[in-house]
C-alpha positions as a Python dict, from the first residue, in 0.01 Angstrom:
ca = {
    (1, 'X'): (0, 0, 0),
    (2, 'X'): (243, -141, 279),
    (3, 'X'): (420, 111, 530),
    (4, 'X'): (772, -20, 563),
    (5, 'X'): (807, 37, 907),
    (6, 'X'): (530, -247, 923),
    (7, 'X'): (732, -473, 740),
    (8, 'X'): (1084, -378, 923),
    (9, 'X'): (846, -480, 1241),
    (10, 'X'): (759, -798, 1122),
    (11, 'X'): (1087, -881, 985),
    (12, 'X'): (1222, -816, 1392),
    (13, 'X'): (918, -1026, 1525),
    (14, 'X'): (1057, -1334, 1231),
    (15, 'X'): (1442, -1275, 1393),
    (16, 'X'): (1312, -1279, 1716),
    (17, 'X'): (1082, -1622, 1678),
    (18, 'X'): (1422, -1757, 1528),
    (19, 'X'): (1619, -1675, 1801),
    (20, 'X'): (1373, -1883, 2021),
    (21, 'X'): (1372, -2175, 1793),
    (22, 'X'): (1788, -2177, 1773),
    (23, 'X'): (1822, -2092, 2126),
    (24, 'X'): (1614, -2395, 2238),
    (25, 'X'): (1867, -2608, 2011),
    (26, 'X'): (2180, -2490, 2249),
    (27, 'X'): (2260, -2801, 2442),
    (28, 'X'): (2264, -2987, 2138),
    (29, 'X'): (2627, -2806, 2098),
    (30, 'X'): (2601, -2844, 1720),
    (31, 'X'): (2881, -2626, 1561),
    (32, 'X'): (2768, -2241, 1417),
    (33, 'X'): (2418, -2271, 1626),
    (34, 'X'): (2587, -1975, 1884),
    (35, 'X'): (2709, -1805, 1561),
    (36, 'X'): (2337, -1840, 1389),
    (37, 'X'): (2170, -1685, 1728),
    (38, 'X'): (2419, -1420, 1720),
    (39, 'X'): (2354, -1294, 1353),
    (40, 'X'): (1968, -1301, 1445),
    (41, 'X'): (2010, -1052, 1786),
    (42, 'X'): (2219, -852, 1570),
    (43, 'X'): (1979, -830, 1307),
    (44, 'X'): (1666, -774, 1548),
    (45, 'X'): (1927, -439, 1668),
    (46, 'X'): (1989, -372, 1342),
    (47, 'X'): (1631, -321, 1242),
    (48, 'X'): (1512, -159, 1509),
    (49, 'X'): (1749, 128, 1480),
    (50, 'X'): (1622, 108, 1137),
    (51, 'X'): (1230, 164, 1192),
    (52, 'X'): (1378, 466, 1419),
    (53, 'X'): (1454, 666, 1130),
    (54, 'X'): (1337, 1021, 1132),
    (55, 'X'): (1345, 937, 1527),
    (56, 'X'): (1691, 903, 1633),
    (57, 'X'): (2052, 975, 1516),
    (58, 'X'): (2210, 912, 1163),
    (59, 'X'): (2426, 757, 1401),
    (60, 'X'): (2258, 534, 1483),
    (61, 'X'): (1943, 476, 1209),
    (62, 'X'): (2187, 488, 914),
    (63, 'X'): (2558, 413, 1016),
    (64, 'X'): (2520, 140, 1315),
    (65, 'X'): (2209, -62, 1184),
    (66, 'X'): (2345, -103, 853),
    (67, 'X'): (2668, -200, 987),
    (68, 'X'): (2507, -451, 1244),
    (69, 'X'): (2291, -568, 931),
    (70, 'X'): (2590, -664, 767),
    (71, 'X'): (2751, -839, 1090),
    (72, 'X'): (2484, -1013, 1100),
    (73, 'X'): (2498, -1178, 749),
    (74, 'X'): (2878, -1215, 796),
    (75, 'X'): (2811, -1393, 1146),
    (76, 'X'): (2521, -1643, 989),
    (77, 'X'): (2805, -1710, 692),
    (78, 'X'): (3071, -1802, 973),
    (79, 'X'): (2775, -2040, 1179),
    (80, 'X'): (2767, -2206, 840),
    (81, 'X'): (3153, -2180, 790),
    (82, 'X'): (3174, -2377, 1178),
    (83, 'X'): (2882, -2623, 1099),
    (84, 'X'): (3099, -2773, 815),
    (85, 'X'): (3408, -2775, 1024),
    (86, 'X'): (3587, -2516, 859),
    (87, 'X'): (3840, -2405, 1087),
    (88, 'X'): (3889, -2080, 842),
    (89, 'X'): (3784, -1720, 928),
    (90, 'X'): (3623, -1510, 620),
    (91, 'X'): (3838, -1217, 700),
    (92, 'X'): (3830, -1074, 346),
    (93, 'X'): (3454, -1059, 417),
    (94, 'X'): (3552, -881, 755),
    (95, 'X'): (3834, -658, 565),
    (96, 'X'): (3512, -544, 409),
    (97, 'X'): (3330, -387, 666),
    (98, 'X'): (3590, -142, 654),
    (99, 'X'): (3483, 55, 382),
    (100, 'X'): (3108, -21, 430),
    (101, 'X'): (3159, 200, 789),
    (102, 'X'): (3348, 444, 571),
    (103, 'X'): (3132, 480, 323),
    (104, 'X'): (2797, 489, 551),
    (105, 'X'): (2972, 759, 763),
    (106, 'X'): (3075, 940, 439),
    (107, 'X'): (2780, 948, 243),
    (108, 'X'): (2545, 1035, 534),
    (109, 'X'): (2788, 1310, 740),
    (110, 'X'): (3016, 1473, 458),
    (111, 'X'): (2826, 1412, 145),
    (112, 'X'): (2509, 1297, 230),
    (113, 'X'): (2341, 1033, -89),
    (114, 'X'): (2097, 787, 19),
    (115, 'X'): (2173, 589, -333),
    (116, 'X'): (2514, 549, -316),
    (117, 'X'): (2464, 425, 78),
    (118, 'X'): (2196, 202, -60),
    (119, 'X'): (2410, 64, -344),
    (120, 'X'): (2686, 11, -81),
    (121, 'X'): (2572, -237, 161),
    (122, 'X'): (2344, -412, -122),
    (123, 'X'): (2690, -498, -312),
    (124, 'X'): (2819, -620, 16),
    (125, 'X'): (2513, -839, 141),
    (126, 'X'): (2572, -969, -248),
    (127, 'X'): (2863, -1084, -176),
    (128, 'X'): (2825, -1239, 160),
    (129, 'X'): (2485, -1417, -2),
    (130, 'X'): (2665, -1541, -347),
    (131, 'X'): (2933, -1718, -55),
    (132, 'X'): (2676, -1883, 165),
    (133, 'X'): (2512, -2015, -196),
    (134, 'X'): (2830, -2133, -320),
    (135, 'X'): (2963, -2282, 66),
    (136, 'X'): (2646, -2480, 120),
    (137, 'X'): (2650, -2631, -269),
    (138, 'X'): (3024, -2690, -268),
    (139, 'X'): (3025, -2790, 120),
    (140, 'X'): (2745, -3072, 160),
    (141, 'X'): (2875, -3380, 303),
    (142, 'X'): (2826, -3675, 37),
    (143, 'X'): (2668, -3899, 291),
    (144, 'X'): (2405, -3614, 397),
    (145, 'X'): (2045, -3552, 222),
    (146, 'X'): (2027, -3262, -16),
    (147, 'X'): (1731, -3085, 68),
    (148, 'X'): (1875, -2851, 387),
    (149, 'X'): (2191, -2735, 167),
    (150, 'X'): (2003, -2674, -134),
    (151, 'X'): (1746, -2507, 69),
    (152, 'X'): (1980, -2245, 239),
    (153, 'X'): (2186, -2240, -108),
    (154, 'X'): (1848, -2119, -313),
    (155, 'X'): (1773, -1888, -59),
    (156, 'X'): (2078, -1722, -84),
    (157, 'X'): (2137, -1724, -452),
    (158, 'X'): (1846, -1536, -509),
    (159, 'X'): (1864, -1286, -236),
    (160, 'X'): (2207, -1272, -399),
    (161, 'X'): (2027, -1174, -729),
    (162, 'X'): (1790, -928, -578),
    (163, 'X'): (2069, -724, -351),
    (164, 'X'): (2220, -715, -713),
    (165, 'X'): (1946, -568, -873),
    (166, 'X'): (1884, -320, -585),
    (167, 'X'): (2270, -185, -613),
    (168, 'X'): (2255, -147, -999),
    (169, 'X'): (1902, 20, -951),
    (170, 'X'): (2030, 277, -663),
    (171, 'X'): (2359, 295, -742),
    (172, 'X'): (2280, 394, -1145),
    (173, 'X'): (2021, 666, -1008),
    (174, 'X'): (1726, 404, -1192),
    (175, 'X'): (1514, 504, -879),
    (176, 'X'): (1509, 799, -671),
    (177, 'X'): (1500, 796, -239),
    (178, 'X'): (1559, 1001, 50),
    (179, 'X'): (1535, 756, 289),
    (180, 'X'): (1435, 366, 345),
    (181, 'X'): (1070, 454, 550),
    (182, 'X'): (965, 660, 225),
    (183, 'X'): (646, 520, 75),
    (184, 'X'): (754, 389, -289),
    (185, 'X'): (658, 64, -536),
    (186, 'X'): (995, -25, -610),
    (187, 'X'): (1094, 81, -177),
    (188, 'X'): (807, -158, -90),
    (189, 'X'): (913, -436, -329),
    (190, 'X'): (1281, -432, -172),
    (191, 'X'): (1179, -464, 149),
    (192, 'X'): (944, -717, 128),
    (193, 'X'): (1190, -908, -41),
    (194, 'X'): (1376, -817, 280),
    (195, 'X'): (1096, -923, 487),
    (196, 'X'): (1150, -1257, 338),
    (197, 'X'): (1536, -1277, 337),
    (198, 'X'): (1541, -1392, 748),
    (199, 'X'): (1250, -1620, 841),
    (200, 'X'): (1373, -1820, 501),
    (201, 'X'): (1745, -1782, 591),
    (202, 'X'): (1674, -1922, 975),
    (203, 'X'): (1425, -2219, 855),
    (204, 'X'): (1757, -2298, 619),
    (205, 'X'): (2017, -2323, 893),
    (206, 'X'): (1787, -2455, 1166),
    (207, 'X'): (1696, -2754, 874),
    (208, 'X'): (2091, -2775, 903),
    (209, 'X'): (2083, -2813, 1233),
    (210, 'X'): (1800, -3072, 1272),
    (211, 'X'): (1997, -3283, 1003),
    (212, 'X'): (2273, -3264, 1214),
    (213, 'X'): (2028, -3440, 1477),
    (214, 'X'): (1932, -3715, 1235),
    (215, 'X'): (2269, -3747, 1166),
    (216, 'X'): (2341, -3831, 1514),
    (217, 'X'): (2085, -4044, 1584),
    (218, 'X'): (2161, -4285, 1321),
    (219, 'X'): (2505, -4277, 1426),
    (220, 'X'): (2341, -4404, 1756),
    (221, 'X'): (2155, -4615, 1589),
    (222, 'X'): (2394, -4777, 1362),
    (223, 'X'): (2673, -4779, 1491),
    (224, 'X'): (2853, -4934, 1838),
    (225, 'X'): (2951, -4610, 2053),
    (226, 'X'): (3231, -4808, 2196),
    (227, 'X'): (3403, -4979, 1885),
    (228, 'X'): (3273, -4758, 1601),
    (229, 'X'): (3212, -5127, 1451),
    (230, 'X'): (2836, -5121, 1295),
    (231, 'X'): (2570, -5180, 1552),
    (232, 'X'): (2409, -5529, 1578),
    (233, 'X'): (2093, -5441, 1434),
    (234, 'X'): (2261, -5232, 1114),
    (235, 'X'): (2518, -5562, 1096),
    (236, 'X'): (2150, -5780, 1038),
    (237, 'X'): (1970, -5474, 783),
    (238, 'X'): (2262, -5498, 616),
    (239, 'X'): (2370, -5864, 585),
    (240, 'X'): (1945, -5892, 482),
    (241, 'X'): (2021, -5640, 202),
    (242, 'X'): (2340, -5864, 111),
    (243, 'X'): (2196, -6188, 74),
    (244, 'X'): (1887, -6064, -104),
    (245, 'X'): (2174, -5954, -371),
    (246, 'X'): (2343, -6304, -374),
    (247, 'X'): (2010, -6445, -459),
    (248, 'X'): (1936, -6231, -723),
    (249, 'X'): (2303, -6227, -891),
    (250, 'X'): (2398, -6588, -751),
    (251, 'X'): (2727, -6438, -618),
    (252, 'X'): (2858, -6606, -302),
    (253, 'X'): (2837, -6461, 87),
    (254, 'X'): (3045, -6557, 379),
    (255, 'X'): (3003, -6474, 720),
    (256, 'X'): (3270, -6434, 1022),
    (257, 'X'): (3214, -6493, 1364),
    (258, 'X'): (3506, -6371, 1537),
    (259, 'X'): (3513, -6354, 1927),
    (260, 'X'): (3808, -6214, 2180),
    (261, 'X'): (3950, -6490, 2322),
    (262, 'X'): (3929, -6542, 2766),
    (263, 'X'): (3796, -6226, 2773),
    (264, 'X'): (3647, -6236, 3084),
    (265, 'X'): (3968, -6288, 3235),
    (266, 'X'): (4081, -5941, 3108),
    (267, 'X'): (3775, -5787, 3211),
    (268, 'X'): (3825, -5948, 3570),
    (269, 'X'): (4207, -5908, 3608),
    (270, 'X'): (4271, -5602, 3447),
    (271, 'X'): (3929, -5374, 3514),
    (272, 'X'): (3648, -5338, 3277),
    (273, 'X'): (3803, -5033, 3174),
    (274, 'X'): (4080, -5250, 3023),
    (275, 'X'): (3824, -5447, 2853),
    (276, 'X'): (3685, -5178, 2683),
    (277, 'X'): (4024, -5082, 2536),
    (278, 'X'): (4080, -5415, 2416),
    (279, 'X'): (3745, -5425, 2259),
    (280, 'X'): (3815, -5057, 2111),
    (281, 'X'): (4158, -5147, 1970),
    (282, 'X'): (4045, -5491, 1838),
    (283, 'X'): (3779, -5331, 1615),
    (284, 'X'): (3994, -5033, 1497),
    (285, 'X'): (4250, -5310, 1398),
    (286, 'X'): (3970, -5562, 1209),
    (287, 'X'): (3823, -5252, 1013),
    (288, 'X'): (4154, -5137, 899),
    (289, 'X'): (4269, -5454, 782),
    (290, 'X'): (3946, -5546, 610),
    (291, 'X'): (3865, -5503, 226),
    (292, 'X'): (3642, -5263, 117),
    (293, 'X'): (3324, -5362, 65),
    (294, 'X'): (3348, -5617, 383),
    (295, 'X'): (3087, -5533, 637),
    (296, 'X'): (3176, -5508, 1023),
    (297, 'X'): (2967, -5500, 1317),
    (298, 'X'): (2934, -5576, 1669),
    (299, 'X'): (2696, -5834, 1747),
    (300, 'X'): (2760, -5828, 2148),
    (301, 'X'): (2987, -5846, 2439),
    (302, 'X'): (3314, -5958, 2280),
    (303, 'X'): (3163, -6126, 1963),
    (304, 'X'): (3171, -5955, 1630),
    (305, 'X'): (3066, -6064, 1265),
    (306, 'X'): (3237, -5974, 940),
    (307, 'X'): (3053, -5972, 609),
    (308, 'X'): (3235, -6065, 273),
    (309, 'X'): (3080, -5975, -35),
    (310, 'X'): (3135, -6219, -306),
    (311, 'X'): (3382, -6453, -152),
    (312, 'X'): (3330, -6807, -67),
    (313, 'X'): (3387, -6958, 305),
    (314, 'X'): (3748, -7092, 164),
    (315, 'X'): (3846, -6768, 41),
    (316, 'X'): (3704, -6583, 380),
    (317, 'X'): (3910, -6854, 555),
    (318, 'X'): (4228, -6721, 421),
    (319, 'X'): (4141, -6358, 472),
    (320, 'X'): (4022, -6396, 865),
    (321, 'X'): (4365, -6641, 888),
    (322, 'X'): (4594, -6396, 759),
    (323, 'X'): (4416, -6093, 966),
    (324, 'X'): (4490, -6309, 1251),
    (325, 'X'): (4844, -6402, 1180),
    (326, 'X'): (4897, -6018, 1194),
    (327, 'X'): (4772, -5933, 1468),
    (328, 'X'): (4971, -6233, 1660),
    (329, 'X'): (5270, -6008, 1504),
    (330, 'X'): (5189, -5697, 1681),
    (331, 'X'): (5445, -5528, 1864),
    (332, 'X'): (5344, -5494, 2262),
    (333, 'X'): (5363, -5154, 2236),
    (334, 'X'): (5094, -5147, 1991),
    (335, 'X'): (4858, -5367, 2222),
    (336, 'X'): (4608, -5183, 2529),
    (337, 'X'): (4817, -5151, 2821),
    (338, 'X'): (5052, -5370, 2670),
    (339, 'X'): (4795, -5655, 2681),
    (340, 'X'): (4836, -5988, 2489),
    (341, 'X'): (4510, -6153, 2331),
    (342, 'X'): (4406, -6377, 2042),
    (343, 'X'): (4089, -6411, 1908),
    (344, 'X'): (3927, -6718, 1740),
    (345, 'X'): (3691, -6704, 1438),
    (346, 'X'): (3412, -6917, 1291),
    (347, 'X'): (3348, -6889, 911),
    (348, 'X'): (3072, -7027, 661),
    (349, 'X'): (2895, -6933, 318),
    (350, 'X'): (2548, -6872, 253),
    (351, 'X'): (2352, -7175, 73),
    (352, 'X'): (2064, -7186, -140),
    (353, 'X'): (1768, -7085, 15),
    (354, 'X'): (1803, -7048, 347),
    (355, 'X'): (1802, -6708, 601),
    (356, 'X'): (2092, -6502, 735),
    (357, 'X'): (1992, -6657, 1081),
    (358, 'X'): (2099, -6983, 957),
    (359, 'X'): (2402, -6907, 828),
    (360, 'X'): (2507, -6710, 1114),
    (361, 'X'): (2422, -7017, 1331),
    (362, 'X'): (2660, -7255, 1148),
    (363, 'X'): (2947, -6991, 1164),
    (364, 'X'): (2880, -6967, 1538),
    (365, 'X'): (2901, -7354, 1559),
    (366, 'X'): (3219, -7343, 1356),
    (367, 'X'): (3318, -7062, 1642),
    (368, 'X'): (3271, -7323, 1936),
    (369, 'X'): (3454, -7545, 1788),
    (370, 'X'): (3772, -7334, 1695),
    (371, 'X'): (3729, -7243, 2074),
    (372, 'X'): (3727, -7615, 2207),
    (373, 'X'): (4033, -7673, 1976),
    (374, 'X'): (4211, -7440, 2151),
    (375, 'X'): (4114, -7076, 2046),
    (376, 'X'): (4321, -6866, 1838),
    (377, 'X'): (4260, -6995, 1548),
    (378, 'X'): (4023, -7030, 1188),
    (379, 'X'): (3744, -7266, 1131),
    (380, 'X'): (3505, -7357, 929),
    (381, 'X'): (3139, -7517, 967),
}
């Protein structure tokens, strides 16, 4: 049979190897990552006064590792709590370590029960795991794959369900102990569900944090840092995906190429720093007046295309002319650094069988020429 003190060691070796993975993700400055490293050095305290038993002070075996044990769980539920930019604190959960310290100090000084300290912290860990479960399935960002939250949220479900059955077992007097070390089936069982509880709760939260990665990336990927418009090459994947439709449901596409008018001139007279307010204000202004369902992106430099989902180049005509008759009507206060600028657009509609390529190339014709007509102003190929 397993000695428990050789599964309390491996249990601190798992913490520690999960410190090392979480502290190597540190200048990533993802939110709850200082929290999750924290919980882990707690725990790797925790259970070290543990396997001390017999060896060292109540004190410090009994009262301080089970209350560190239970920091620890409350610190890895506030890493999640900061990950999902929750600004909240779970002081009820705090509140509660009140009467876990009381009742470890009672129970092992004054009236000394190893059952009822045993049925103590398993209700609490209970509760602290059936709140991580239910944060991580409530709590998952729509736009974000499953598999991390579920992950974490199984994990701590059923650790959930086996603290549970632990209390009710200890705390009803089903099984006899004198101590946690003590050689038992059931002791054994417990801990080696314990063995499993932080290698499994780590590989959940650092899968949160690596989505958090991917989640960045793509953001780097797909969309303009600058603008927050949709990056050139997500602008083309997209449009693709968008024209494939209109071929299949014969529903028309029109494109907009829309450029800042004499730009250079504001990057020259004003700074570049200028420029790149007028380029960030433009694009919050487009995507807020578009529909939804129009597509946005920034194809380069000044020059930007917009996307309309079934709508024909006369109807995308009237939406790009009234966009730009509203931003003529701006009120200088609302312009970069008080900075005047028009913009002209060239618009045309997808026809039967050819690429996105070629209707891009007629609306940037139809561009050219709104900009030898004078700019600030509408056209069509």
């Amino acid at each position: 049979m397993l000695n428990p003190l050789t599964i309390l060691l491996v249990t601190i070796l798992a913490d520690a190897i999960a410190m090392a993975v979480l502290y190597s993700l540190r200048r990533a400055k993802i939110p709850g990552v200082g929290y999750w490293f924290a919980a882990n050095a707690l725990a790797v305290v925790a259970l070290l006064g543990t396997a001390l038993q017999g060896h060292a002070s109540p004190w410090l075996t009994h009262v301080a590792a089970n209350v560190l044990f239970a920091l620890a769980l409350l610190l890895l539920l506030e890493g999640c709590l900061r990950f999902l930019d929750r600004e909240t604190r779970p002081w009820p959960a705090y509140v509660g370590l009140v009467p876990v310290l009381a009742g470890m100090i009672y129970w092992t000084f004054v009236a000394p029960n190893f059952n009822a300290r045993v049925a103590l912290v398993s209700a609490y860990h209970a509760s602290l795991y059936a709140a991580l479960g239910l944060l991580m399935l409530r709590g998952r960002p729509a736009n974000r794959p499953r598999y991390s939250f579920y992950f974490l949220a199984s994990v701590a479900l059923l650790l959930c369900v086996g603290h549970s059955t632990r209390g009710i077992m200890y705390g009803f007097h089903l099984l006899e102990q004198t101590n946690l070390t003590q050689v038992s089936v059931p002791n054994i069982v417990f801990l080696a569900l314990g063995i499993l509880a932080p290698p499994f709760l780590s590989i959940g939260v650092v899968m949160l944090a690596h989505d958090r990665l991917a989640e960045r990336l793509e953001r780097l990927a797909n969309v303009d840092d600058l603008t927050g418009a949709l990056s050139r090459r997500a602008f083309l994947e997209i449009g693709g995906g968008l024209l494939n439709a209109s071929l299949r449901t014969g529903m028309p596409v029109a494109i907009a190429i829309v450029d800042i008018d004499s730009f250079k001139a504001v990057n020259d007279t004003h700074g570049h720093a200028a420029g790149d307010e007028v380029l960030a204000h433009f694009a919050a202004f487009v995507a807020r007046e578009l529909r939804i369902g129009d597509v946005f992106g920034r194809l380069g430099g000044e020059e930007f295309g917009v996307l309309c989902p079934a709508t024909t180049a006369a109807e995308a005509v009237v939406l790009l002319e009234r966009l730009r008759t509203r931003f003529a009507a701006a009120a200088p206060g609302d312009l970069p650094r008080g900075l005047r600028y028009t913009f002209s657009v060239g618009v045309d509609q997808l026809r039967s069988g050819e690429s996105l390529a070629q209707m891009m190339a007629r609306a940037d014709r139809a561009l050219y020429a709104a900009k030898a007509a004078g700019r600030d102003r509408v056209m069509t190929a």
